[in-house]
TIPAKE-124001 format. One record per residue (C-alpha): y, x, z; residue in one letter. Coordinates in steps of 0.05 Angstrom, whole numbers. Example, Ala and Ser with C-alpha at 12.3 -4.5 7.8 and 13.67 -1.06 7.14 Angstrom:
<recs>
REC        v        u        w   aa
REC      -90      246      156    A
REC      -21      273      143    S
</recs>
This chain:
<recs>
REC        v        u        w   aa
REC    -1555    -3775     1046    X
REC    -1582    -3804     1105    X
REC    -1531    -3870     1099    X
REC    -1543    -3877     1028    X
REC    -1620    -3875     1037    X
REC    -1617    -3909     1113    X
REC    -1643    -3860     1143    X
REC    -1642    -3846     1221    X
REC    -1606    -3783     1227    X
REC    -1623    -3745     1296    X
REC    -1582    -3687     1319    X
REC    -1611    -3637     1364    X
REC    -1561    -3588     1396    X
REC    -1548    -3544     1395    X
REC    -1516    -3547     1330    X
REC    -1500    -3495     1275    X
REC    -1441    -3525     1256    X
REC    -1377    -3570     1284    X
REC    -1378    -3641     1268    X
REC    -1307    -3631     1280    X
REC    -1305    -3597     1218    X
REC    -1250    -3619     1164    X
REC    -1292    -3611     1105    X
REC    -1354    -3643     1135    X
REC    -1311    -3706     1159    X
REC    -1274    -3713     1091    X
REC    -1340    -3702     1061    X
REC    -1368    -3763     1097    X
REC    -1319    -3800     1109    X
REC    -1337    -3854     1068    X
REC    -1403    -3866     1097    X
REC    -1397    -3838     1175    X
REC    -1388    -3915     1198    X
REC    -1458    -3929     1155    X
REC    -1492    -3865     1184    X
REC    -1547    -3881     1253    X
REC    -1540    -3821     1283    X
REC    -1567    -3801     1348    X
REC    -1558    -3745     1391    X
REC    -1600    -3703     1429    X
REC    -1589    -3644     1483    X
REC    -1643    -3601     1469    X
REC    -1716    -3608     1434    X
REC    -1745    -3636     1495    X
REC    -1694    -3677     1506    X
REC    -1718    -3709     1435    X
REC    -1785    -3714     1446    X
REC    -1774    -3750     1503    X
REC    -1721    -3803     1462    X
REC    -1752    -3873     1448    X
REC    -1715    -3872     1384    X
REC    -1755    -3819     1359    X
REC    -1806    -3823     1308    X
REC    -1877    -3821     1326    X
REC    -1902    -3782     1263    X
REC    -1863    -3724     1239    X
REC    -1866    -3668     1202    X
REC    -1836    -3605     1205    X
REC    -1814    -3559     1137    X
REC    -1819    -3491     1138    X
REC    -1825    -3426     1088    X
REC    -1876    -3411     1138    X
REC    -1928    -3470     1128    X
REC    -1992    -3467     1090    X
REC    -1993    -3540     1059    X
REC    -1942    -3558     1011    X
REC    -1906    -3621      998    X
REC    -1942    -3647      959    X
REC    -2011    -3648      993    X
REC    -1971    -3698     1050    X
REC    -1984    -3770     1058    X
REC    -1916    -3796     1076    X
REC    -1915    -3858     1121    X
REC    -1870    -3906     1135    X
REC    -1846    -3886     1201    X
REC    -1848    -3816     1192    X
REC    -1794    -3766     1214    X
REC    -1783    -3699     1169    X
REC    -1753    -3643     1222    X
REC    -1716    -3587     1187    X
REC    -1686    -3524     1227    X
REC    -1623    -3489     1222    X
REC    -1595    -3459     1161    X
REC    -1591    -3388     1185    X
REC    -1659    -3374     1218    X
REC    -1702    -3449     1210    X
REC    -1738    -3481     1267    X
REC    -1755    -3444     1339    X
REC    -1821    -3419     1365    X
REC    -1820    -3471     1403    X
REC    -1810    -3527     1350    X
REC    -1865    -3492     1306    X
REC    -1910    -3488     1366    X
REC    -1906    -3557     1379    X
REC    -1919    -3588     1308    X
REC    -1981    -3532     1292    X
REC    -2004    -3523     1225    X
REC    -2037    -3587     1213    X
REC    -1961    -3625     1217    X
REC    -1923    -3565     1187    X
REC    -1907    -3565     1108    X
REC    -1864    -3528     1062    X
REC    -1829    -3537      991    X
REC    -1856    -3500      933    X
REC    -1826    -3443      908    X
REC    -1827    -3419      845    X
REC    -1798    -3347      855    X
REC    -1826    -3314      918    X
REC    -1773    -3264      912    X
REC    -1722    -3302      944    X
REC    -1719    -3332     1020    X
REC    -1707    -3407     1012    X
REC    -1673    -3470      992    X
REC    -1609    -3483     1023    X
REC    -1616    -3531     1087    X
REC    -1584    -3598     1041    X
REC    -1629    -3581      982    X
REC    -1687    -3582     1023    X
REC    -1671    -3645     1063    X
REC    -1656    -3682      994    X
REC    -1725    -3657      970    X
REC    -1760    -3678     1025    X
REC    -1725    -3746     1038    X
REC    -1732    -3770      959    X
REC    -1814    -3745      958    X
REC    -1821    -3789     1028    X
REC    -1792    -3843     1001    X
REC    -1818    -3842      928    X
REC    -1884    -3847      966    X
REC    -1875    -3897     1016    X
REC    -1827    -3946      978    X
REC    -1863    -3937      908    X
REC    -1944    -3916      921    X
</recs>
């Protein structure tokens, strides 16, 4: 996704998954020599990256303001956690309420989206936004 929209795609480790992975790589394959990808250590290690955004935004089940209440900017970064368990204290401490936003739901019964849903979501409101408001 983040090739096709050209997207910045930044990896913080560690990871909850191999990108050694056979399906992954066959998955992406196509696209891995289109993806910009960037790595990072650890969280701080990302703040600290010039290539990082400035703006960002972080989406969790645990935010007050939804999706749609966000003014996307150009620039912005959307910061997503881990599959299993989401972001870390740490992550949700830094961002605070006021840069923390979640994806409706319309059956509270059940946990989440899964992570590549919610990225998709997230990615195609920013942009629908930015490139078309």
């Amino acid at each position: 996704m983040c090739a096709v929209t050209d997207c910045r795609l930044h990896l913080i480790h560690p990871l909850g998954f191999s990108l050694e992975d056979k399906q992954l790589r066959r998955a992406g394959m196509d696209y891995w020599h289109e993806l910009d990808v960037h790595h990072h250590d650890d969280w701080e290690a990302f703040l600290k990256s010039p290539e990082r955004p400035e703006r960002m935004w972080l989406f969790t089940t645990k935010a007050k303001q939804g999706l749609w209440e966000v003014a996307f900017q150009a620039g912005d970064g959307l910061v997503f956690g881990n599959e299993g368990s989401g972001a870390p204290a740490e992550v949700h401490a830094w961002f605070g309420p006021e840069r923390s936003t979640k994806i409706p739901q319309f059956n509270d019964s059940l946990r989440s989206l899964n992570l590549s849903t919610a990225c998709g979501i997230a990615t195609y409101e920013a942009l629908r936004q930015i490139k078309f408001s």
